[in-house]
PABAVO-552141 format. One record per residue (C-alpha): x, y, z; residue in three letters; residue number from 1. Coordinates in steps of 0.2 Angstrom, whole numbers. Example, Ala and Ser with C-alpha at 12.3 -4.5 7.8 and 13.67 -1.06 7.14 Angstrom:
<atom X="62" Y="-22" Z="39" rest="Ala" nr="1"/>
<atom X="68" Y="-5" Z="36" rest="Ser" nr="2"/>
This chain:
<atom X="-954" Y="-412" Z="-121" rest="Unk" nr="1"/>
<atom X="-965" Y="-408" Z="-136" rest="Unk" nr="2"/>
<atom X="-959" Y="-409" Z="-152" rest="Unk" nr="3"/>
<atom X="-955" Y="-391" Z="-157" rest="Unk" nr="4"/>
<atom X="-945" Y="-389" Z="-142" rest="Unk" nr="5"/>
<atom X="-937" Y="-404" Z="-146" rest="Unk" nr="6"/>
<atom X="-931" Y="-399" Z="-163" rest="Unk" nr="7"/>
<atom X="-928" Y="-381" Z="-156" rest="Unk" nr="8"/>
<atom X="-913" Y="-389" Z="-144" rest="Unk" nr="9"/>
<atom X="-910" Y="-405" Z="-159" rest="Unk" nr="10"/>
<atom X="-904" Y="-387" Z="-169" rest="Unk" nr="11"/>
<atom X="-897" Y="-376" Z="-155" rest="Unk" nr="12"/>
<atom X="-883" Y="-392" Z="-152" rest="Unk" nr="13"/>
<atom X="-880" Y="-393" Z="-171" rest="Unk" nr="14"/>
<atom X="-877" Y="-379" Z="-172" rest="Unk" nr="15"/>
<atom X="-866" Y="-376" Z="-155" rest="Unk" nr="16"/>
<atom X="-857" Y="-394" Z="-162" rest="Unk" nr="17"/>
<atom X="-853" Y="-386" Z="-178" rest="Unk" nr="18"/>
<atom X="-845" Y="-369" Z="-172" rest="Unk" nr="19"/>
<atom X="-834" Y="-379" Z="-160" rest="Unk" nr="20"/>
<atom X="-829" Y="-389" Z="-177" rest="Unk" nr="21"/>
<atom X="-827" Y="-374" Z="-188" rest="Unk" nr="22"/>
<atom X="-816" Y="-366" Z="-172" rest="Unk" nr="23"/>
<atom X="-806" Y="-381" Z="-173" rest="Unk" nr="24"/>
<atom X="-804" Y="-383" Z="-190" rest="Unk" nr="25"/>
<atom X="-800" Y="-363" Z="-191" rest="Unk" nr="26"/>
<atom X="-785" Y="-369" Z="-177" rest="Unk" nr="27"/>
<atom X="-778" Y="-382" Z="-186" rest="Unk" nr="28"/>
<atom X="-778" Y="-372" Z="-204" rest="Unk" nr="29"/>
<atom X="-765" Y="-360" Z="-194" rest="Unk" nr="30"/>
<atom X="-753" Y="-374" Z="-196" rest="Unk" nr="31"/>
<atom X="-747" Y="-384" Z="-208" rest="Unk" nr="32"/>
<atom X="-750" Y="-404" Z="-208" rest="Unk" nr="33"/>
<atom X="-731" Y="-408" Z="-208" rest="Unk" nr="34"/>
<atom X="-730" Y="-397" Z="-192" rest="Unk" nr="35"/>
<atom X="-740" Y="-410" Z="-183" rest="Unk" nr="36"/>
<atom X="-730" Y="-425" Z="-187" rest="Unk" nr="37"/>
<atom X="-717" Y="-426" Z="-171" rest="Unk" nr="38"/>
<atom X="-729" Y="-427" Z="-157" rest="Unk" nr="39"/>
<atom X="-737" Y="-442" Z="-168" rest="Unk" nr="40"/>
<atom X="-721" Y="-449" Z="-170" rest="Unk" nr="41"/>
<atom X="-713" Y="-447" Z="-151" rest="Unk" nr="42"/>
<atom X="-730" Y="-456" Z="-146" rest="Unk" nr="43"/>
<atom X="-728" Y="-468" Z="-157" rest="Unk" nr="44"/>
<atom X="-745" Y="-464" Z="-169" rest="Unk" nr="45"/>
<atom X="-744" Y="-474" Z="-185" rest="Unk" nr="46"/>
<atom X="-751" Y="-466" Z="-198" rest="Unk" nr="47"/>
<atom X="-759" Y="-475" Z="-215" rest="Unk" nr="48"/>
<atom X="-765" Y="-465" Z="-230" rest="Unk" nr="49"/>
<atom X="-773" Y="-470" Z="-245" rest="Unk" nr="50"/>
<atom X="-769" Y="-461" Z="-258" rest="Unk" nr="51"/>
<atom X="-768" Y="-463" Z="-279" rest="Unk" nr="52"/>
<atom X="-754" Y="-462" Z="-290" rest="Unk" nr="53"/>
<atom X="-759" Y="-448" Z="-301" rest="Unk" nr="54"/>
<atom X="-766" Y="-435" Z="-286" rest="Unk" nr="55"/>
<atom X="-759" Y="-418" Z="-290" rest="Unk" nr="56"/>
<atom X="-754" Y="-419" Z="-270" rest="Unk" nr="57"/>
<atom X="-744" Y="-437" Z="-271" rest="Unk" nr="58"/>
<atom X="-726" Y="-431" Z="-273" rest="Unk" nr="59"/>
<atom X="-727" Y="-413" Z="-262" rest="Unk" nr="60"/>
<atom X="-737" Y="-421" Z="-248" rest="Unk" nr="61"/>
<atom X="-739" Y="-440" Z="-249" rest="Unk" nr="62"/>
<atom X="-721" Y="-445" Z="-252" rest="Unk" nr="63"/>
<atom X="-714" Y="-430" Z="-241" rest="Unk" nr="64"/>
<atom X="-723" Y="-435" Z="-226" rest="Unk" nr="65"/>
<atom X="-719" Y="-454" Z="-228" rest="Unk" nr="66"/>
<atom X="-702" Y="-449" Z="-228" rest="Unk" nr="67"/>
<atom X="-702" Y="-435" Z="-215" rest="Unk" nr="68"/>
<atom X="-710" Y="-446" Z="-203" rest="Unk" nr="69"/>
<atom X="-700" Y="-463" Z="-204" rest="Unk" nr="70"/>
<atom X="-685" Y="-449" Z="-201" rest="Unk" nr="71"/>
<atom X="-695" Y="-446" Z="-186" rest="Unk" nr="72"/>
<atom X="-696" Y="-464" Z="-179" rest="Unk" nr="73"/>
<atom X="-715" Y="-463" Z="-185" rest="Unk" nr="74"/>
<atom X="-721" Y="-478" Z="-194" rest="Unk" nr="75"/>
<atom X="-730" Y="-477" Z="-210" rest="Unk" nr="76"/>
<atom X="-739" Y="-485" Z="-223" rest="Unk" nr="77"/>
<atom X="-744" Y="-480" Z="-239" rest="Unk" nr="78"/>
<atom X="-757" Y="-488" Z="-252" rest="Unk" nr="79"/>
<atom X="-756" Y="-482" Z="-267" rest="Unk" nr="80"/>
<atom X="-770" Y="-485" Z="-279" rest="Unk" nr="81"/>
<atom X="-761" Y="-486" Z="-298" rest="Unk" nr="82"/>
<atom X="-772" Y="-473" Z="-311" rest="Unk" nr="83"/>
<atom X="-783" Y="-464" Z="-300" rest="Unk" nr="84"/>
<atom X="-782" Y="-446" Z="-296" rest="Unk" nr="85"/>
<atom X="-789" Y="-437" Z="-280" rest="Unk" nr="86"/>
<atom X="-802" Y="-445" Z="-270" rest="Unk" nr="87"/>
<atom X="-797" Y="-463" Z="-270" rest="Unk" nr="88"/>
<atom X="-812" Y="-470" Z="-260" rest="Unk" nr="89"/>
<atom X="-804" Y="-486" Z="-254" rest="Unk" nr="90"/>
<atom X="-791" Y="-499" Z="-260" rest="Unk" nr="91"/>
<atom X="-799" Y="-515" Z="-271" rest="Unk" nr="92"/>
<atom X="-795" Y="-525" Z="-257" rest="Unk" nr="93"/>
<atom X="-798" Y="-518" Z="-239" rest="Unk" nr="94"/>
<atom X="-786" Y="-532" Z="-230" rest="Unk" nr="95"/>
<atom X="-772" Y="-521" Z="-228" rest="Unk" nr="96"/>
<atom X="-781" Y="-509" Z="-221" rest="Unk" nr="97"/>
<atom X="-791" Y="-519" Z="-210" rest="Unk" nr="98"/>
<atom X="-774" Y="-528" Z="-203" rest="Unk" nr="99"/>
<atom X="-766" Y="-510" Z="-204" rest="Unk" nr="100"/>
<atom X="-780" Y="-507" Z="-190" rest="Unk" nr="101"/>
<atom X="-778" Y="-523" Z="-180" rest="Unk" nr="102"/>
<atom X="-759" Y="-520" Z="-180" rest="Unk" nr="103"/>
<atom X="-763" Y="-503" Z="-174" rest="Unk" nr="104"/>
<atom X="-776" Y="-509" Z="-159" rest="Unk" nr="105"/>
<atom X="-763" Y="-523" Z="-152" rest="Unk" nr="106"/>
């Protein structure tokens, strides 16, 4: 395949990938996050979400699903980074979520 060609199809499946992700997204916008907790709970999904302390979202979505899905049976951890807003990138230390993982996979 010469190169033009192989470009032409390298951006016909980009662009075929990235509908089927906006269709998706455009899906899963319909409902709300909290909708989806009880099928990740009955099948046992834990769930782990680093998150900051002064994020606008913390209390309305953070704390409420922590608390809606250990009402569920789900298991949950949350790390919180103290002083940051939205957009925590990661935790100082990633152990806990490196064991979060391992616990996760076993």
């Amino acid at each position: 395949m010469k190169l033009p060609a192989l470009v032409s199809k390298m951006a016909v499946d980009l662009i075929q990938h990235l509908a089927a992700q906006f269709v998706l997204f455009q899906k899963m916008a319909k409902t709300q996050p909290l909708d989806n907790l009880p099928p990740l709970a009955k099948a046992n999904v834990p769930l782990l979400h680093v998150c900051a302390s002064l994020d606008p979202w913390f209390k309305d979505n953070t704390l409420e699903v922590e608390k809606l899905y250990k009402k569920l049976g789900g298991k949950v951890e949350v790390i919180v980074k103290k002083g940051e807003g939205h957009y925590p990138l990661a935790p100082e230390d990633p152990a806990p979520v490196v064991d979060f993982i391992t616990r996760a996979a076993m």
